[in-house]
C-alpha positions in Angstrom: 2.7 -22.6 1.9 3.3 -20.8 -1.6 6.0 -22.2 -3.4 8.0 -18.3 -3.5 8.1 -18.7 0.1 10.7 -21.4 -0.2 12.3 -20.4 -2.8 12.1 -16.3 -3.1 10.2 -14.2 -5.2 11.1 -13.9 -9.2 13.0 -10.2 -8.5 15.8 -7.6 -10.1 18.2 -7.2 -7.0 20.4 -8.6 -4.2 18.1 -9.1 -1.6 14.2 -10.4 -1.4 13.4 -8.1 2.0 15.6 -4.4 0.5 14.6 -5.3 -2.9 11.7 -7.2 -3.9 9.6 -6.7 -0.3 10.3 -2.7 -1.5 9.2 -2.8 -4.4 5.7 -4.5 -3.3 5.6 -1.8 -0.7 6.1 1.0 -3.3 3.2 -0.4 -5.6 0.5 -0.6 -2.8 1.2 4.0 -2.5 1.1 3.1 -6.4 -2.6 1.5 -5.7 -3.6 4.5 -3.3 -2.6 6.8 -5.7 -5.1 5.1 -8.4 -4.4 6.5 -11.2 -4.2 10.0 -10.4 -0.5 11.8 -11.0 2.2 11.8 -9.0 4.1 15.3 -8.2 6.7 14.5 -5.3 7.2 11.6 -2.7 9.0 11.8 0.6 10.2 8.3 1.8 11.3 8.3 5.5 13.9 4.9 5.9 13.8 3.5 9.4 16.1 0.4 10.6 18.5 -1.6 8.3 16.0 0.3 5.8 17.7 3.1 6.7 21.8 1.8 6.7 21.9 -0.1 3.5 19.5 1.5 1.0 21.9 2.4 -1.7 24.2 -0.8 -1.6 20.4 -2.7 -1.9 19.4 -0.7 -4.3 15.9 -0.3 -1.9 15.8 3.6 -2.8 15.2 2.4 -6.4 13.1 -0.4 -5.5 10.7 1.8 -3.8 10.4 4.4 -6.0 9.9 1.7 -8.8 7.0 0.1 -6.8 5.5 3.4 -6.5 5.5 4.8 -10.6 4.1 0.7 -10.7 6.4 -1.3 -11.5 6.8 -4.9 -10.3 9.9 -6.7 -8.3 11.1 -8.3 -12.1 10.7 -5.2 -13.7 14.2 -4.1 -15.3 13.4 -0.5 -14.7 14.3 -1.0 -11.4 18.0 -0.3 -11.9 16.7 3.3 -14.1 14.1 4.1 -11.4 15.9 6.8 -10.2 16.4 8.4 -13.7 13.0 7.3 -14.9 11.1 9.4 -12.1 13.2 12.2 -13.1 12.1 12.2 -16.2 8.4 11.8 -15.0 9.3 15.0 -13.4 8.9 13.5 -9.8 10.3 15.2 -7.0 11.4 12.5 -4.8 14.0 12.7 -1.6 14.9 9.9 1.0 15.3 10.5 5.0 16.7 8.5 7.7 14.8 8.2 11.1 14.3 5.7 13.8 10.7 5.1 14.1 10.0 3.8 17.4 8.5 0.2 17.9 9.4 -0.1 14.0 9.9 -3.4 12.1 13.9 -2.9 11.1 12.7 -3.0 7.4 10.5 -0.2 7.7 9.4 2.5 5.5 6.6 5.4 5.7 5.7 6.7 2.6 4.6 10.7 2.2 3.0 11.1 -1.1 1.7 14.3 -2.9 -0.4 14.8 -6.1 -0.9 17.5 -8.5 -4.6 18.0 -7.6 -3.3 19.2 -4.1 -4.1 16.0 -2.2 -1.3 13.8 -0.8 -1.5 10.7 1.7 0.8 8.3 3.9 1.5 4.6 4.3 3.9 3.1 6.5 4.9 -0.7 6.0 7.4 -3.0 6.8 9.5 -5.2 4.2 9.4 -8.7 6.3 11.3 -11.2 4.7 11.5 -13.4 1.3 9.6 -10.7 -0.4 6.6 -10.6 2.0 5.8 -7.0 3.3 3.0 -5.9 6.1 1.2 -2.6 5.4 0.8 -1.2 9.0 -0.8 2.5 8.6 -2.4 4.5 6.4 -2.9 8.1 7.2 -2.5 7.8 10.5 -4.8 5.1 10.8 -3.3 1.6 12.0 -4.1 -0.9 9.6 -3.0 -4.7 9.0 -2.9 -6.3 5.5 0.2 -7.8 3.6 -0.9 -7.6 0.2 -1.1 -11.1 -0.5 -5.5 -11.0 -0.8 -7.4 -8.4 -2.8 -7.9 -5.7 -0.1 -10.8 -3.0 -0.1 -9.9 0.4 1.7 -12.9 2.3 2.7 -12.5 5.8 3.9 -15.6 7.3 5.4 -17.0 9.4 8.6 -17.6 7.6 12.0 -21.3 6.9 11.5 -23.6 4.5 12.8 -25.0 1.4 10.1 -21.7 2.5 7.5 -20.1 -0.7 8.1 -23.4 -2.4 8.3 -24.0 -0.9 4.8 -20.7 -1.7 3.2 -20.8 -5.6 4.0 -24.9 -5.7 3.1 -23.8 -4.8 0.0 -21.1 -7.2 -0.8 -23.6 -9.7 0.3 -26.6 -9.0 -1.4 -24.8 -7.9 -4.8 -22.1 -9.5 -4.5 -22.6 -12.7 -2.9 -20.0 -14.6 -4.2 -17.3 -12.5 -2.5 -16.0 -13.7 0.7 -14.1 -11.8 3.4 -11.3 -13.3 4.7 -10.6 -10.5 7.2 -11.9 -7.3 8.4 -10.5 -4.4 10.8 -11.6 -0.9 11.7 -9.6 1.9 12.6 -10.4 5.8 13.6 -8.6 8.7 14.6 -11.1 9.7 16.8 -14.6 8.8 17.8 -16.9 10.7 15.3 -14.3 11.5 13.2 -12.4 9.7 9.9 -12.0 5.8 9.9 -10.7 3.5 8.0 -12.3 -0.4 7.0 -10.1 -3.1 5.7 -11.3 -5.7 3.7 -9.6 -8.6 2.8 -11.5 -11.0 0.1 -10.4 -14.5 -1.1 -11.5 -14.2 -4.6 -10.9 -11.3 -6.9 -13.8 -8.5 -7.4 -15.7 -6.9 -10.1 -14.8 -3.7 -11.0 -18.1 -2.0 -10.3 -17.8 -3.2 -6.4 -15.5 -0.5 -5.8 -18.1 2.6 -6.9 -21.0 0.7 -5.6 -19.1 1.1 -1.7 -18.6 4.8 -2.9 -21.8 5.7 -3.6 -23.1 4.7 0.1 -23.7 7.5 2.8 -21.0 9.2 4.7 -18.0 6.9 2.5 -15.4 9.4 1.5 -13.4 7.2 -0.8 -13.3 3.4 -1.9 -9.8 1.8 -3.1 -9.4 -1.9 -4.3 -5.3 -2.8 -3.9 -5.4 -6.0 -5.8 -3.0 -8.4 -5.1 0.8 -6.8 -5.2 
């Protein structure tokens, strides 16, 4: 057990599951995003989520998480104003999503190079958080290992081909979990890769350079 698990995560805010569990769910959209720029983000509030967000401060929280900031960050309290001045378009919804964790939140993001994307996860308790979807793909990975994200096309040997090669060149890596998930036979899927040890930069456009991979994300430990 980590020590933060008894006695809460180092945070700005009343509460470790509105507060510092949003804020860790905010920066893993700020990992998807890599880098790119942010134009607008549409945060659906489901549960508890959804009640108390502005007397936790969990609006700003999330919004922090996502422009990168972490759960100590004194931005926090500014977010608000900070992504206004970013010139992020940003709105917040209430909705019960069905079979939903009560700390819930699905993030809809879009970018100025016309691409957008959507993750879903669940604030937990003392800080910890569970990513559950990603694009419409189910996923399972609670930000506590480096995780790899591989988006590519339902083909036979890709998986094969991704893990030979964080064996063979990277043999010092270790997976600590895998899971697969696909819209549709044929169609997009998604690979989750958790590692115990932190990777080198290069693994990332090494996986992207294989056949049939669409895109390769590393969300390092949040």
């Amino acid at each position: 057990m980590n020590v933060f698990d008894i006695i809460g995560p180092v945070m700005i805010g009343p509460s470790s599951s509105h507060t510092a569990g949003a804020v860790r769910l905010g920066r893993v959209v700020n990992k998807l995003i890599d880098e790119r720029t942010l134009k607008k983000v549409e945060i659906t509030l489901s549960g508890s989520f959804a009640q108390t967000y502005k007397g936790h401060g969990t609006d700003k929280a999330l919004l922090a998480g996502i422009m990168g900031y972490k759960s100590y960050s004194p931005e926090i309290r500014n977010a608000l104003e900070i992504a206004d001045e970013r010139g992020i378009e940003y709105s917040f919804n209430k909705e019960n999503i069905s079979g939903a964790h009560p700390n819930t939140a699905r993030i809809h993001y879009y970018l100025d190079d016309g691409s957008d994307g959507v993750m879903q996860g669940a604030s937990i308790g003392g800080g910890n958080i569970l990513v559950n979807q990603i694009n419409g793909m189910t996923v399972e990975f609670n930000g506590d290992n480096n995780t790899i994200l591989v988006m590519h096309e339902d083909k036979p040997g890709v998986i094969a081909s991704v893990t030979n090669l964080m064996h063979w060149e990277h043999e010092d890596l270790n997976i600590s979990n895998f899971r697969l998930s696909r819209l549709h036979k044929g169609g997009e899927a998604i690979m989750t890769i958790e590692i115990d040890n932190p990777p080198p930069d290069s693994l990332v456009d090494d996986i992207r350079g294989i056949d049939h991979v669409i895109n390769a994300i590393l969300i390092r430990r949040v």
